[in-house]
C-alpha positions in Angstrom: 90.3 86.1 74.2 90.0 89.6 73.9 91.2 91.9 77.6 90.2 95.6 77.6 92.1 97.2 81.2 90.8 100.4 81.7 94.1 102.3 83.5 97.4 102.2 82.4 99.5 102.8 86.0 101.1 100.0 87.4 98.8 97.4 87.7 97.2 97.7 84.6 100.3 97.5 82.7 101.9 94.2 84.5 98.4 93.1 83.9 99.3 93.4 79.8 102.5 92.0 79.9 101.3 88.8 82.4 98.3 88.0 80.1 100.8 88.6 77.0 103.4 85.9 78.9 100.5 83.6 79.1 99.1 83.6 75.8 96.7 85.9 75.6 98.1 88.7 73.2 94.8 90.5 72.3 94.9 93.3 75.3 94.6 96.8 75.2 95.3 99.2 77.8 92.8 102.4 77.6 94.3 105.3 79.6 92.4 108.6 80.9 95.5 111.0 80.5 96.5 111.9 77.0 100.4 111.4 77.9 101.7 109.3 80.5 104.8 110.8 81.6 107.0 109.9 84.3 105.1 111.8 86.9 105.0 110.6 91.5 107.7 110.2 93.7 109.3 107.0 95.3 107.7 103.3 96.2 108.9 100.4 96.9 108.4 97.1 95.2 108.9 93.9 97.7 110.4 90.7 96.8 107.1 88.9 95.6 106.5 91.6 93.2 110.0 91.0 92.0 109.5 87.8 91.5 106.7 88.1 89.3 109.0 90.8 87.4 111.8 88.6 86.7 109.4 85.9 85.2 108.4 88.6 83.1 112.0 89.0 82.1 112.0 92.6 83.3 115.0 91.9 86.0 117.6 93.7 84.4 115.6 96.5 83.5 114.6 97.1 86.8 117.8 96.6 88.5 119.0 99.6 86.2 116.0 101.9 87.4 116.5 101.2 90.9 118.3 100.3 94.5 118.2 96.9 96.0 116.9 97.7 99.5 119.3 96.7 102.0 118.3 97.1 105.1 114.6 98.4 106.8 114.8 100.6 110.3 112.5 102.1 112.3 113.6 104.5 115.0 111.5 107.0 117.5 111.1 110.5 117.7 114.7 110.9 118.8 116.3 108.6 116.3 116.8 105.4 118.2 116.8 102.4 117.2 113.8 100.0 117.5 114.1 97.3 114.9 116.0 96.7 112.3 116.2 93.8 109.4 117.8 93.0 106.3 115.9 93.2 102.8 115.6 91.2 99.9 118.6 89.0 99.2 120.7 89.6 102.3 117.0 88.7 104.3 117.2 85.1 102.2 114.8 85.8 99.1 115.6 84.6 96.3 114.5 88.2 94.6 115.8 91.2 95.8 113.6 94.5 96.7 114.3 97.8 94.4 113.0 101.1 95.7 112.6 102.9 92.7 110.7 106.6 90.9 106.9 105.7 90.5 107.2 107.3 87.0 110.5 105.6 85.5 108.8 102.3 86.8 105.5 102.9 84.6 107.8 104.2 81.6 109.7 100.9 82.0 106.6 98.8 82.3 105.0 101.4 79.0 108.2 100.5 76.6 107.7 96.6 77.3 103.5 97.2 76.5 104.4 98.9 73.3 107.8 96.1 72.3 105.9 93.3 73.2 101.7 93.5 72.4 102.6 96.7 70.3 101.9 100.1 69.8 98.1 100.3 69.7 98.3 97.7 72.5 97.9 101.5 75.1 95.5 104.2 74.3 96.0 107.4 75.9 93.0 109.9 76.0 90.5 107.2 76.6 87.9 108.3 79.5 85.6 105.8 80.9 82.4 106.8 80.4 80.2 103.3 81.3 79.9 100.0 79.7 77.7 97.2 79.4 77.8 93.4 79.2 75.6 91.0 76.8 76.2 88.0 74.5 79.2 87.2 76.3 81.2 90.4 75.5 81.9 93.5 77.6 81.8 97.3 75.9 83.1 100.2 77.3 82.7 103.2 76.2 85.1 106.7 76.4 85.6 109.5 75.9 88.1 110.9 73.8 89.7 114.0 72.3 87.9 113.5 68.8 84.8 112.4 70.4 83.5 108.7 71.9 84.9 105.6 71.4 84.3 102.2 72.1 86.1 99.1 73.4 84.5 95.6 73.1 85.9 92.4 74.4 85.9 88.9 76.7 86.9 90.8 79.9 86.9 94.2 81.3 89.5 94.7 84.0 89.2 98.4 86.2 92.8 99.0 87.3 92.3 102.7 87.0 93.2 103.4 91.0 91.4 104.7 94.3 89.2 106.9 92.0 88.0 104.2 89.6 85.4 104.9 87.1 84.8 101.0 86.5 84.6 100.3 90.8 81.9 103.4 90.8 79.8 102.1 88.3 80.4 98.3 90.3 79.5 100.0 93.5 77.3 103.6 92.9 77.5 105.3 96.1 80.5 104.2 97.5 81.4 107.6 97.8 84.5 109.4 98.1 87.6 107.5 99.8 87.5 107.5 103.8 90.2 109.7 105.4 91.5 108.9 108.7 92.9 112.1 109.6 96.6 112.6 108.4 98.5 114.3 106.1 101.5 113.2 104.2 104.0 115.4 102.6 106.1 113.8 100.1 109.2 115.3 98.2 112.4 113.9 96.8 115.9 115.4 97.3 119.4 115.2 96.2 121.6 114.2 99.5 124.4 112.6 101.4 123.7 108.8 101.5 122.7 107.4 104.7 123.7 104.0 107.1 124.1 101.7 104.9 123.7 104.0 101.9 120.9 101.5 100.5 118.7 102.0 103.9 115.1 102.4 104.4 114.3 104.3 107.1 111.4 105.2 109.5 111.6 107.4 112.3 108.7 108.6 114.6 106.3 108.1 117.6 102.9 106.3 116.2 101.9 109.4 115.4 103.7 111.6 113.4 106.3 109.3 111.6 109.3 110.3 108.9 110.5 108.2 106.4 113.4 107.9 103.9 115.0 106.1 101.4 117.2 106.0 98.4 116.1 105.7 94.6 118.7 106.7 92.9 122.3 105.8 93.9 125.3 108.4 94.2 127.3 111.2 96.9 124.3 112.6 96.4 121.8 110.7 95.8 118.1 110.8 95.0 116.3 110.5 98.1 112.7 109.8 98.4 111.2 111.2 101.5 107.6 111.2 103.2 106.9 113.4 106.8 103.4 112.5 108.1 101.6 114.1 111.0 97.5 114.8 112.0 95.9 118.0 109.2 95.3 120.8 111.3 92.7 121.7 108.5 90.3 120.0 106.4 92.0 117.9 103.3 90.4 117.2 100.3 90.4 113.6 99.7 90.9 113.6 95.8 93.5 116.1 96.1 96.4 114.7 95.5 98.9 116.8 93.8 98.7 120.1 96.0 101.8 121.5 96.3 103.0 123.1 99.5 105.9 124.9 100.1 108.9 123.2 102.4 108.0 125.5 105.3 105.0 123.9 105.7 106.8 120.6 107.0 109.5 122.0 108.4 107.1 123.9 110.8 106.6 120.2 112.3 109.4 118.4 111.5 112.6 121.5 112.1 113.8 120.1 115.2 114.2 116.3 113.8 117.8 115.9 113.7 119.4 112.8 114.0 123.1 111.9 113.9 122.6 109.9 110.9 120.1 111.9 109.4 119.5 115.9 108.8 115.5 116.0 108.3 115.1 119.6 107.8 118.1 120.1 105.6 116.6 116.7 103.5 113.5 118.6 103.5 114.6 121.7 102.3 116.6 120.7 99.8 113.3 119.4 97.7 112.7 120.7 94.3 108.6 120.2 94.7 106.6 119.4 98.0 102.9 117.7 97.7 100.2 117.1 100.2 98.3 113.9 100.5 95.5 112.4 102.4 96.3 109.5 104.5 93.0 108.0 102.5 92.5 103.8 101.6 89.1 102.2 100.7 87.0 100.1 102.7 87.0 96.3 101.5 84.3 95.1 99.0 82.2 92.3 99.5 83.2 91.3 95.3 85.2 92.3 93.1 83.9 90.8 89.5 80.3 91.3 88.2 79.9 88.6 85.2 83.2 89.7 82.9 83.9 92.7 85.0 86.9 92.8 87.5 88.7 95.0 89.4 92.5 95.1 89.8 95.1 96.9 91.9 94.2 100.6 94.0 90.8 100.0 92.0 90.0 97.0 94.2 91.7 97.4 97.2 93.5 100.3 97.9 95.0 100.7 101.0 96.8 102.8 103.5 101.0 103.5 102.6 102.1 101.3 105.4 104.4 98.0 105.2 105.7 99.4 101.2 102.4 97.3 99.7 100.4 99.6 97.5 102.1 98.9 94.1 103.2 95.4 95.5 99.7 94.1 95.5 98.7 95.4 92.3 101.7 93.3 90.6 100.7 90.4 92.2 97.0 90.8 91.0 98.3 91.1 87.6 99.7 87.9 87.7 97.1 85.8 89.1 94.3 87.3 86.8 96.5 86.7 84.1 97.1 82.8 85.7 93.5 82.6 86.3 91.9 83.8 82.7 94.8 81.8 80.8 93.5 77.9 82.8 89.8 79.0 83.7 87.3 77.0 82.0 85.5 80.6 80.9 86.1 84.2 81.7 83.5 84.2 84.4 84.9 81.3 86.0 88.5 82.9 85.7 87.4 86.2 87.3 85.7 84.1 90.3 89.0 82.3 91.1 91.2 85.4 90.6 89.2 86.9 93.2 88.8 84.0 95.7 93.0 84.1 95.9 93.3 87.7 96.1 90.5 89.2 97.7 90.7 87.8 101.1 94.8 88.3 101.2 94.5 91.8 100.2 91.2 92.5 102.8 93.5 91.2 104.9 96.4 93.2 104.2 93.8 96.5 104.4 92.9 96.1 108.2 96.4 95.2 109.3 97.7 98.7 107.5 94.9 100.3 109.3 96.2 99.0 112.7 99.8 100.5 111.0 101.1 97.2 110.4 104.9 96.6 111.0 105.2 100.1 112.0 103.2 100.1 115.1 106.7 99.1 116.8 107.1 102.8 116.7 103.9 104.1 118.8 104.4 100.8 121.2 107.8 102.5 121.7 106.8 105.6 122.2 104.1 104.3 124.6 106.4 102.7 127.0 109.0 105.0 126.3 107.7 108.5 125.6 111.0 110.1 126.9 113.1 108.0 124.7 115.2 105.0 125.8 118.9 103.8 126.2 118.3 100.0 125.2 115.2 98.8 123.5 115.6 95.5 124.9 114.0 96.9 128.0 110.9 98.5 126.3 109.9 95.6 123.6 111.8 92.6 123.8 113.2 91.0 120.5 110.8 88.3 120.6 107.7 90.6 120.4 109.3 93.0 117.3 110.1 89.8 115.7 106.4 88.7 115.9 105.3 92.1 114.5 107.6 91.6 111.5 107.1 88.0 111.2 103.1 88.0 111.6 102.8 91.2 108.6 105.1 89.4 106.5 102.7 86.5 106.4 99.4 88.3 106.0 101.5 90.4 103.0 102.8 87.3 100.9 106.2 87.7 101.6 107.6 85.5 104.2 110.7 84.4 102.7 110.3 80.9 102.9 106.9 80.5 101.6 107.5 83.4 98.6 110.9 81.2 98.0 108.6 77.8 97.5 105.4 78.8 96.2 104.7 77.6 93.0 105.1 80.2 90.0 102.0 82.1 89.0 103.4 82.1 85.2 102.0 79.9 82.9 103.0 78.4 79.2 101.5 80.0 76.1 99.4 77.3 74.8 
């Protein structure tokens, strides 16, 4: 079987090294950009997507490229505590959960590709410019710097993100992703660790919200940082690398100053600043057409709430690569792949619209717009620990079911 993945981010290539794992070594990964380079800011990567890491044998190299997540806590406005919970192994996984640069991720994931399937396994430069199936075989054409080329094989998989070529051919006139109004402003910074030094943080009012975390260890460290509030323009949904200049966020976000936490000096201290859309995509009704699938951002992006985005896309990877390596044919593989994944992810879209674990932040603010001296009194533990519990379960990642699930590898035949 031959697997063509138009995209070579995250999803697309897990989705090379899974099917490679499970036997099926004839992949290539056709990328748009001529160079990937290790471009983005932070993300997190949850204990299912580690999981399906280590089976991949990637552990150690992605313990050296990030931090194990201690601890997540969200705060209000004024930098009280709400809720807070241990992470990955100290929470009981068996896996722990790395926050860790977008871009040494993919370079990590791009140097297995190349070890493992080989060097022509990833071609850069490749623009999707439509495809066709017929006689049991999917070509896709692109676009290159010499000309056209073309791609043939069993399966075509789109995990070329929210602004997929393969989805927009799926679905013409989807049209551009939906915004819902805010803004993010995302930077990194060299700074003092903070709490627990290995802390994720989240600080706000349901409304505008600030959050922080380490991914790269040190006195300083790397800190990844994210300040969201409503645009007071218009923002272009596709843009997505606009740079803005610190002042910009500090004109919202000067006065938050916490004793465990200096916002505006964070802020400041930021070699680069971008803007960002708060945009996701409404859920499809299918994924696959015949040999056709989509994969990751491409299927089901969603909003940056609960640390899921990249998450999801591992775990697709894996369960195609399951799927197309037992299926009885490649149509039958793609149906299955989607029946596990579509609904869960669907799911997972309309709880980060509600704002998912967070929304312990704007009930707080709510019932306590003033502030508080003991939370206990504004949402009682049982009712945060039912917020936690219920997204945990509608993510994939309640630590006892992640902890027995069945493996999603399988044996080379």
């Amino acid at each position: 079987m031959r697997v063509v993945i138009v995209g070579g981010g995250i999803g697309g290539l897990v989705s090379a090294l899974s099917l490679h794992a499970a036997g099926i070594t004839d992949v290539v990964v056709a990328e748009a950009a001529a160079e990937l380079r290790p471009l983005g800011v932070g993300i997190n990567l949850l204990p299912h997507a580690v999981r399906e890491l280590t089976e991949l044998g990637m552990a150690d190299r992605l313990a050296g490229i990030g931090v194990p997540t201690a601890e997540l806590s969200y705060h209000d406005r004024h930098g009280s505590p709400i809720w807070s919970e241990p992470r990955g192994l100290g929470a009981g996984y068996r896996w722990p959960q790395f926050s860790v640069h977008r871009g040494r991720l993919q370079m990590m994931l791009l140097a297995a590709v190349r070890e493992r399937l080989g060097e022509e396994a990833v071609r850069t430069g490749h623009t999707l410019t439509g495809f066709h199936q017929g006689g049991g075989r999917v070509s896709a054409r692109f676009r290159t710097a010499g000309g056209e080329a073309q791609l043939a094989g069993d399966v075509l998989v789109g995990a070329d993100g929210i602004r997929s070529a393969v989805r927009a051919r799926l679905h013409p006139g989807e049209g551009p992703p939906p915004w819902n109004g805010l803004v993010l402003w995302r930077g990194v910074s060299r700074a003092r660790p903070f709490l627990s030094g290995r802390s994720m943080v989240m600080a706000g009012d349901g409304t505008a919200k600030f959050v922080a975390y380490p991914i790269e260890e040190g006195d300083p460290g790397l800190v990844n940082w994210i300040a969201e509030r409503p645009a007071e323009r218009a923002v272009a949904p596709g843009d997505w690398n606009r740079a803005v200049e610190p002042a910009e966020v500090l004109r919202h976000f000067g006065g938050w100053r916490f004793d465990w936490l200096d916002v505006p000096g964070l802020v400041s201290a930021a070699e680069a600043v971008y803007e960002y859309p708060m945009v996701d995509r409404d859920p499809l009704p299918r994924w696959s057409h015949g040999r056709v699938t989509l994969l990751g951002d491409a299927a089901h992006a969603m909003y940056p709430i609960g640390s899921n985005g990249a998450s999801q896309a591992v775990l697709d990877a894996r369960v195609l690569a399951y799927e197309l390596a037992v299926g009885p044919s490649p149509e039958q593989a793609l149906a299955a792949y989607e029946e596990r994944r579509r609904p869960v992810t669907t799911a997972l879209c309309q709880a980060n619209r509600g704002m998912g674990p967070e929304v312990v932040m704007k009930i707080a603010h709510e019932r306590a717009p003033a502030g508080f001296a003991d939370i206990e009194d504004v949402i009682p533990l049982a009712e945060r620990e039912s917020i936690a519990a219920a997204y945990k379960r509608t993510a994939g990642f309640d630590p006892r079911l992640l902890n027995e699930r069945p493996s999603y590898g399988v044996a080379p035949a």
